[in-house]
N, CA, C and O atoms as a DFTB+ gen file, in Angstrom:
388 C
 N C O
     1  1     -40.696      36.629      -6.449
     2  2     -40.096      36.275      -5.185
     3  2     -39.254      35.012      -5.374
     4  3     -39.843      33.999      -5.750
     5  1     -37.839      34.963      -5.135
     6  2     -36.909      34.003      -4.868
     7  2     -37.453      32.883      -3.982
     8  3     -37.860      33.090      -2.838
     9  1     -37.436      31.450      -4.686
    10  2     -37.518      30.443      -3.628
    11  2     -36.600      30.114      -2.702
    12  3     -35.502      29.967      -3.238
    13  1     -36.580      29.924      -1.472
    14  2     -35.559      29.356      -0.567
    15  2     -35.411      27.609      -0.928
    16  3     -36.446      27.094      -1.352
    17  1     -34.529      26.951      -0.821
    18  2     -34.335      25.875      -0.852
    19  2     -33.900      25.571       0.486
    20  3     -33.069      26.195       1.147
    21  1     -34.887      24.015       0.984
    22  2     -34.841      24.094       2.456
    23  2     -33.707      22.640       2.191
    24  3     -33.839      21.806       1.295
    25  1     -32.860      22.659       3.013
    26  2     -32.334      21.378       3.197
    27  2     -32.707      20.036       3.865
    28  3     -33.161      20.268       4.986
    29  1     -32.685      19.001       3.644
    30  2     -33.209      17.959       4.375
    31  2     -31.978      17.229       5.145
    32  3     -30.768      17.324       4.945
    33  1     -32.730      16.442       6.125
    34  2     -31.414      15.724       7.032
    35  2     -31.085      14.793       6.555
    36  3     -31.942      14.484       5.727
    37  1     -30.219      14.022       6.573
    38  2     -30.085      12.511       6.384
    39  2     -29.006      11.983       7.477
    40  3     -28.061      12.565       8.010
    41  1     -29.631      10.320       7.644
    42  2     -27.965       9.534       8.246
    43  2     -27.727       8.969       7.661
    44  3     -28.547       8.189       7.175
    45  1     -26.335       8.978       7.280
    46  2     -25.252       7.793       6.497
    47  2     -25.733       6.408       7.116
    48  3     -26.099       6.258       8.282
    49  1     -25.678       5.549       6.267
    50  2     -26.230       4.036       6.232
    51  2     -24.731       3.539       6.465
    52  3     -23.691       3.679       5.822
    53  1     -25.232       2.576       8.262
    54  2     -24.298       1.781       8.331
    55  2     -23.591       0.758       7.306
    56  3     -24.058      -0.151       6.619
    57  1     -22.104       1.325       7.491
    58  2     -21.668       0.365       6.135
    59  2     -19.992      -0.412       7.300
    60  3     -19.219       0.194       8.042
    61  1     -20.045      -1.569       7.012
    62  2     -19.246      -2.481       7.558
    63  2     -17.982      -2.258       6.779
    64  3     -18.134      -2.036       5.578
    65  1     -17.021      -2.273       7.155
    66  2     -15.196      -2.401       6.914
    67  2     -14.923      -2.532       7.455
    68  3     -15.547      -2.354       8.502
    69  1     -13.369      -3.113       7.453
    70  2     -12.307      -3.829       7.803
    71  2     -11.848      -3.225       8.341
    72  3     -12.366      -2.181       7.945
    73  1     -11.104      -2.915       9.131
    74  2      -9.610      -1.456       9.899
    75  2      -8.510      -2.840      10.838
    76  3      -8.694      -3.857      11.507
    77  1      -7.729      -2.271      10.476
    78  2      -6.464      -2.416      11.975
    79  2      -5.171      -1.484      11.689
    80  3      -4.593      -1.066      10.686
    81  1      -5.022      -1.380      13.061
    82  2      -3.819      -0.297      13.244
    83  2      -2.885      -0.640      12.575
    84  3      -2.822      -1.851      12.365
    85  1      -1.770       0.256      11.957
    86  2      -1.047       0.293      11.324
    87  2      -0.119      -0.817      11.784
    88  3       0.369      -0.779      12.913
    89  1       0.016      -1.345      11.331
    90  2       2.023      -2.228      11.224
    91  2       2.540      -1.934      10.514
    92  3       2.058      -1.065       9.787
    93  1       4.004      -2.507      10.210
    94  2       4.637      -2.670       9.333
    95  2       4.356      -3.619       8.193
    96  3       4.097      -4.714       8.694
    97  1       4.304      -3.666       7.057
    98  2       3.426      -4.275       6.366
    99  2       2.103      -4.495       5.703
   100  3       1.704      -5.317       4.878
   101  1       1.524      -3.435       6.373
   102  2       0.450      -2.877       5.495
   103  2       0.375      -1.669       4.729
   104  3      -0.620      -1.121       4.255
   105  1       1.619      -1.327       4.680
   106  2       1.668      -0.362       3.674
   107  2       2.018       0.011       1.741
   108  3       3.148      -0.475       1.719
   109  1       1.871       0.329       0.808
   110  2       1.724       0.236      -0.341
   111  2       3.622       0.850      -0.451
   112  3       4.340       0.083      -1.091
   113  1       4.079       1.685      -0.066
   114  2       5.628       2.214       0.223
   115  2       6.109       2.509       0.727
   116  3       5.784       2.388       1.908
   117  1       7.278       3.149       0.435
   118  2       7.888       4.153       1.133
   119  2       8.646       5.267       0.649
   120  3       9.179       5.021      -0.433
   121  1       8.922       6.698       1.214
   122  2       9.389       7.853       0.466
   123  2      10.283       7.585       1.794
   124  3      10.068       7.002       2.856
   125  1      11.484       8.342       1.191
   126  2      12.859       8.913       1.976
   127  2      11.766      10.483       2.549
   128  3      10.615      10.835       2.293
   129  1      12.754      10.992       3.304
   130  2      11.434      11.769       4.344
   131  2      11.508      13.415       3.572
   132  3      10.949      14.409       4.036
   133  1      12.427      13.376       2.176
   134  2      12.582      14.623       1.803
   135  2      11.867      14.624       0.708
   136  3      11.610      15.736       0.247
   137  1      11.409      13.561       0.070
   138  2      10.129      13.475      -0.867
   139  2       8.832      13.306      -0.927
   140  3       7.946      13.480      -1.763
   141  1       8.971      12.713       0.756
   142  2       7.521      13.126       1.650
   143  2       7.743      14.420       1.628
   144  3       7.191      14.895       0.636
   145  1       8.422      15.409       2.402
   146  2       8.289      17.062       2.730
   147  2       7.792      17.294       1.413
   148  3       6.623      17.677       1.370
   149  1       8.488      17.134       0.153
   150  2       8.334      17.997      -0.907
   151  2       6.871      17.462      -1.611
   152  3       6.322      18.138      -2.481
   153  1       6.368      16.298      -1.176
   154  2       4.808      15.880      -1.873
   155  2       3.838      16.370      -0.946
   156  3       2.630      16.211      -1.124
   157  1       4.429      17.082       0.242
   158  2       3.266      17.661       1.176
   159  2       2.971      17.467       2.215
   160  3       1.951      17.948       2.707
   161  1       3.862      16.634       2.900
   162  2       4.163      15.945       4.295
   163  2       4.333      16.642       5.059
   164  3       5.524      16.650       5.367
   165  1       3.297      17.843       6.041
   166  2       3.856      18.429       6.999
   167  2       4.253      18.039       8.518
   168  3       3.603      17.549       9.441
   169  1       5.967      18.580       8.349
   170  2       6.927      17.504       9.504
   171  2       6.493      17.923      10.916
   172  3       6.759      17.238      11.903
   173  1       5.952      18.844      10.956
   174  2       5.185      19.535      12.597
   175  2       4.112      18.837      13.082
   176  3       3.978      18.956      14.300
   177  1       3.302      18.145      12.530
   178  2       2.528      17.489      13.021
   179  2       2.998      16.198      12.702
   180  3       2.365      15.604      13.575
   181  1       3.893      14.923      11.870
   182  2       3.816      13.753      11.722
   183  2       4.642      13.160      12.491
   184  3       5.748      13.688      12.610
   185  1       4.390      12.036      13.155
   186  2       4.988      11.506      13.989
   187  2       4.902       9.967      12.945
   188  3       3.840       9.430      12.629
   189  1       6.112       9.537      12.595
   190  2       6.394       8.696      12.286
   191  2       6.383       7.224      12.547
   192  3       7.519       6.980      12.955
   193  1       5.562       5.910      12.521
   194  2       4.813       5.522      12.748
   195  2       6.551       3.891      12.941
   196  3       6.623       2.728      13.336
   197  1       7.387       4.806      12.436
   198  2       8.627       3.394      12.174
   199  2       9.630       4.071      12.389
   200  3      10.625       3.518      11.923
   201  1       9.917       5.343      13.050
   202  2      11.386       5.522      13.802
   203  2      12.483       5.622      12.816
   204  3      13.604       5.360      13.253
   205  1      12.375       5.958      11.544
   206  2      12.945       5.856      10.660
   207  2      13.085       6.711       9.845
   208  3      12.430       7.736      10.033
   209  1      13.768       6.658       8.915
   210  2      13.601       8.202       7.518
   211  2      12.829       7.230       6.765
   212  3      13.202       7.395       5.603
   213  1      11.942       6.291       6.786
   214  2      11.730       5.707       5.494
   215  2       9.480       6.458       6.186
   216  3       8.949       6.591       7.289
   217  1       9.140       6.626       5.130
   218  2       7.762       7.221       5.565
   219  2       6.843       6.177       4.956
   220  3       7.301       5.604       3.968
   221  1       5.890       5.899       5.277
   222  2       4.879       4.411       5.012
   223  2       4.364       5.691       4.341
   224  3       4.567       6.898       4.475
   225  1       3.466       4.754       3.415
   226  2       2.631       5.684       2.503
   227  2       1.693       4.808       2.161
   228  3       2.252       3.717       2.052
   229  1      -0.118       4.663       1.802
   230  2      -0.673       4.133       1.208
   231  2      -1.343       4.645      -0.311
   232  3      -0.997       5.756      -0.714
   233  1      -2.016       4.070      -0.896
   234  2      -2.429       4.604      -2.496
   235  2      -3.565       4.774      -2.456
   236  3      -4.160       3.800      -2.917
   237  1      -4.296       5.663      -2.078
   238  2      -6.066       5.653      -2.329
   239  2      -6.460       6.212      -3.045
   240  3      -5.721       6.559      -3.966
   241  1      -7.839       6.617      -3.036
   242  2      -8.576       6.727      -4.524
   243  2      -8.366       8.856      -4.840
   244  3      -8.551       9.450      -5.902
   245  1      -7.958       9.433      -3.525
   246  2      -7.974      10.711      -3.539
   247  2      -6.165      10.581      -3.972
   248  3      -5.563      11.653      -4.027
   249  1      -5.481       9.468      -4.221
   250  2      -4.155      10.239      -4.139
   251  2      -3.115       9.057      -2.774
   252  3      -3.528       8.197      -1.996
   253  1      -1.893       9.523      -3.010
   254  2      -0.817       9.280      -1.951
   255  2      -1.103       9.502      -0.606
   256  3      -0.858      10.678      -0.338
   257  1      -1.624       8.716       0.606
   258  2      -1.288       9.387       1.830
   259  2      -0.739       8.466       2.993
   260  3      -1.075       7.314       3.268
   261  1       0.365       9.431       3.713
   262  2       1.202       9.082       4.064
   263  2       0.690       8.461       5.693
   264  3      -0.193       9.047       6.319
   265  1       1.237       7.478       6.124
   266  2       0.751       6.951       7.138
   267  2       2.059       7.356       8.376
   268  3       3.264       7.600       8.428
   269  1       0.767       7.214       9.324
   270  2       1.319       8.258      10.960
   271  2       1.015       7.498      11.738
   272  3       0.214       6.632      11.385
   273  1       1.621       7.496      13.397
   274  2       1.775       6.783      14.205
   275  2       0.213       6.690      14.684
   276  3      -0.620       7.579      14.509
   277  1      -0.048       5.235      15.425
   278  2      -1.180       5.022      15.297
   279  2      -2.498       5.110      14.495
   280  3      -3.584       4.903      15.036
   281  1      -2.392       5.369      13.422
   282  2      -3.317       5.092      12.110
   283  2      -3.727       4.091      12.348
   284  3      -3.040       3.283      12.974
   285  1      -5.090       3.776      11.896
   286  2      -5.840       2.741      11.493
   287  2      -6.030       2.916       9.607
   288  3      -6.141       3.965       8.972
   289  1      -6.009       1.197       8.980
   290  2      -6.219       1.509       7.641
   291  2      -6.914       0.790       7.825
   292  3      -6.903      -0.330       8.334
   293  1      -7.994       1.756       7.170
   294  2      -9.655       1.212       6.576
   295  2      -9.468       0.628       5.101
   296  3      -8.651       0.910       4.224
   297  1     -10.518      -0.285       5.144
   298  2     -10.666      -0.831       3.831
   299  2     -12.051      -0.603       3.654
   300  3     -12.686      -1.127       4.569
   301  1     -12.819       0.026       2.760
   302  2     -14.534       0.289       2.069
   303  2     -14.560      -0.650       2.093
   304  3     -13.891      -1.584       2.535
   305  1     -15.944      -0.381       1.252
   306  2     -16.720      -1.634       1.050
   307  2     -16.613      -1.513      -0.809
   308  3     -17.646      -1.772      -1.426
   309  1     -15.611      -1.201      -1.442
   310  2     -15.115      -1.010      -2.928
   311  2     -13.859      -2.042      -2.948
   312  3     -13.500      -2.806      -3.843
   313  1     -13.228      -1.769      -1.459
   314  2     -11.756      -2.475      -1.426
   315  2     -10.986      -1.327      -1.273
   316  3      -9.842      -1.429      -0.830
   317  1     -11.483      -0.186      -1.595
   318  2     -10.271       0.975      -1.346
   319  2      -9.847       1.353       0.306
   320  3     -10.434       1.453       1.383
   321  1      -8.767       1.459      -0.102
   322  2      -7.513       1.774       1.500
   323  2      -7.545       3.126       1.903
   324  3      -7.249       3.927       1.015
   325  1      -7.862       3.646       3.147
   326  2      -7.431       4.811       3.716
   327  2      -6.367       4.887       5.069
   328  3      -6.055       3.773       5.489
   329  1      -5.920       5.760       5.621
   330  2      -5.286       5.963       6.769
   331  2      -6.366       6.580       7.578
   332  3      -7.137       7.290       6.932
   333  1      -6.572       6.477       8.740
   334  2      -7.689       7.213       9.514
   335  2      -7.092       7.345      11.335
   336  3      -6.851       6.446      12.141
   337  1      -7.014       8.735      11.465
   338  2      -6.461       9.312      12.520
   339  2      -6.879       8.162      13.689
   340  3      -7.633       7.479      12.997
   341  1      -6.876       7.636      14.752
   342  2      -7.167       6.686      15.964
   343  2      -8.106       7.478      16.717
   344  3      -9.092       6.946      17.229
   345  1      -7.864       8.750      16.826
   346  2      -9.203       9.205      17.657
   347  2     -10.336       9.709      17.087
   348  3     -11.390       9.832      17.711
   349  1     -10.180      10.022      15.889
   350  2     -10.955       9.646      14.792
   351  2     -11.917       8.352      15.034
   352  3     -12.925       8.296      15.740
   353  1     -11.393       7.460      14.346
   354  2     -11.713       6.650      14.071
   355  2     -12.348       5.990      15.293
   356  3     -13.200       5.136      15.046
   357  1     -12.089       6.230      16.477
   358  2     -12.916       5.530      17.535
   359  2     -13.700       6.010      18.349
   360  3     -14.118       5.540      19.408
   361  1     -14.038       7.587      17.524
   362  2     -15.369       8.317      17.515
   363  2     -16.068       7.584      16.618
   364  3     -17.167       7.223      17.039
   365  1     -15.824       7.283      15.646
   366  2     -16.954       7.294      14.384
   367  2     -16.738       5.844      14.145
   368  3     -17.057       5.691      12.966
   369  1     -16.348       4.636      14.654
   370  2     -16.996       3.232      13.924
   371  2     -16.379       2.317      15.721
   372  3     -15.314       2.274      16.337
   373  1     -17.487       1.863      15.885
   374  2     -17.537       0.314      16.724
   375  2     -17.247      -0.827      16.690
   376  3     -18.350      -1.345      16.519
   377  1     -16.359      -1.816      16.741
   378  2     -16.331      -3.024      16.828
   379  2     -17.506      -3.770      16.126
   380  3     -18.208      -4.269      17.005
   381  1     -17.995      -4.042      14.872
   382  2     -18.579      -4.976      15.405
   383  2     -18.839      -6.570      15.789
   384  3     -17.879      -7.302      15.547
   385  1     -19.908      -7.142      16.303
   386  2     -19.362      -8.720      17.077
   387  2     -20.977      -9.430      16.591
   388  3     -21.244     -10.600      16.863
């Protein structure tokens, strides 16, 4: 008889980082908006965060990703940078004080 393997629960352990919404200036570059399309930038959903052809982009540990209007960039607790959607992000982490 085959054993079942039962799964167990767990919660992720509060872990503290840094975030603020995107500006200008926290970003690692920029692509012209036809080398965003061609690295994977789909133009139907991105709303451009600078009114511009120039596309913010940050460098994280998965790769290139391109930053969108109202983003928040997280910083771990490694130092590594992400972009993180706003309604996202203010489901899943609190202020803290």
């Amino acid at each position: 008889m085959e054993e079942v393997a039962i799964m167990a629960k767990y919660v992720k352990n509060p872990v503290l980082v840094d975030a603020i919404e995107y500006r200008r200036g926290l970003e690692d570059g920029f692509d012209d908006i036809m080398t965003a399309i061609n690295s994977g930038l789909d133009i139907t959903t991105y709303i451009n965060p600078l009114r511009s052809g120039e596309v913010p982009f940050i460098r994280t540990l998965e790769g290139k990703h391109y930053i969108s209007k109202d983003d928040y960039i997280i910083t771990g607790i490694d130092g590594e940078r992400y972009p993180c959607k706003k309604n996202i992000f203010l489901k899943t982490y609190t202020l803290f004080k």
